[in-house]
N, C-alpha and C positions, 0 to 999 in steps of 0.2 A: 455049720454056723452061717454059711453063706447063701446054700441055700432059706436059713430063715431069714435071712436079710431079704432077699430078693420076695419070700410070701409077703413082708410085710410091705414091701415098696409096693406091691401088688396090691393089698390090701388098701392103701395108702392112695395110691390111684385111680382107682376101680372108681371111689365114691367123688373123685375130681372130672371124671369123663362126664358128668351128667346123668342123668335121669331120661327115658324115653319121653318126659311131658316137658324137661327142658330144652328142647328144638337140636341143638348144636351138641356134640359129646365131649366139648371140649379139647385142650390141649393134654398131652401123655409130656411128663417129667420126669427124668430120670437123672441125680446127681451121683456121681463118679469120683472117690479119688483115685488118682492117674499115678500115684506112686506104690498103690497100693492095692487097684482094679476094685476096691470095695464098695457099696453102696452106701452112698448118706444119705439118710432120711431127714427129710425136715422135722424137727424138734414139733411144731406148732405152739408151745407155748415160750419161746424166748423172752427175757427182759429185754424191754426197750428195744422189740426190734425196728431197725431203721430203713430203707431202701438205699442200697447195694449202687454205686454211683462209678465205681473204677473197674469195673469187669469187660474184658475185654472180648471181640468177637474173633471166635477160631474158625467158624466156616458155618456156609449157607450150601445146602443142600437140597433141594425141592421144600418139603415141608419140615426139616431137618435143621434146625440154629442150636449151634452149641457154643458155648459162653464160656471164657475161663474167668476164675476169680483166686487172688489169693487173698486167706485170712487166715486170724489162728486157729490152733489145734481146738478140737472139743474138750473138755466139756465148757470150754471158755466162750469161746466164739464159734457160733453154730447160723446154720440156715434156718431160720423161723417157717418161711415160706417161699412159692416163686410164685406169680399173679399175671399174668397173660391177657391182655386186650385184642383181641383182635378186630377190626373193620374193615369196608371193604379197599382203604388206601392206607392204613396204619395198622402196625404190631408193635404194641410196647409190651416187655416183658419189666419185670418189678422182680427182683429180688433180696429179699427180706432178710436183713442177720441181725443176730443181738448173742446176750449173753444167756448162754446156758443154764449154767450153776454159779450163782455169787459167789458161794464159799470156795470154790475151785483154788486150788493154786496154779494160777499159769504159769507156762511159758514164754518167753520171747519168742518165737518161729513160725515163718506163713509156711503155710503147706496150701496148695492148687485143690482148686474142687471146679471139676468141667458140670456144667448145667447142659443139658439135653433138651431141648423142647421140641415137640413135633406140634406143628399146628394142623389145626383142619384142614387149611390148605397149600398150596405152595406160595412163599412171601411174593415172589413173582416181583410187580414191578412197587408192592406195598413199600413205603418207608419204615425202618427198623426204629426203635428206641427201648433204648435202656433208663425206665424212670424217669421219659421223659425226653431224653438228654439223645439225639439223632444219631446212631453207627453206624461209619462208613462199610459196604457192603462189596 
């Protein structure tokens, strides 16, 4: 099973690096939950997804920033997407949650999802932002 997790994050990725006629190949994303070493995939079709405003920053790395976030369990609260600006003095990352499945019956319980992003390049002396909003680094 895990291995098909990991084809379709692959799958899932592959058409996010770009195209050889789109210049840059993009950012590689890779979501983790850390109690459970599993891969989340972004949903792509959430309700009302929103941009992700309380995730916090676990380490900078060369070209290596990984995010932690808590929210709820699937199929309730899910990652819709994560959306990646880069320039050559800013990287804002956007991450995207909404609801799942309406009819779902939730839970009350956040459970941690670490967000992975590798950019093209190393953040360097770039200023970080999360939707906007400046992470101390």
């Amino acid at each position: 099973m895990q291995r098909l997790a990991v084809f379709v994050l692959a799958l899932m990725v592959l058409p996010a690096c770009g195209s050889p006629d789109s210049g840059s190949p993009g950012p590689s994303i890779v979501i983790t939950d850390p109690s459970t070493g599993n891969v989340v995939i972004p949903t792509g079709n959430a309700v009302n997804p929103v941009p992700l405003t309380d995730a916090t920053l676990v380490e900078v790395d060369g070209n290596l920033v990984r995010l932690s976030a808590w929210m709820g369990v699937e199929p309730c609260d899910v990652i819709d997407r994560v959306e990646v600006t880069e320039t050559d003095t800013t990287v804002d990352i956007e991450i995207f949650r909404g609801v799942g499945d309406i009819a779902a019956t939730c839970i009350a319980i956040a459970v941690e999802r670490i967000i992975e992003v590798e950019l093209d390049t190393p953040l360097g002396d770039r200023s970080l932002t999360l939707s906007g909003v400046e992470l101390s680094t």
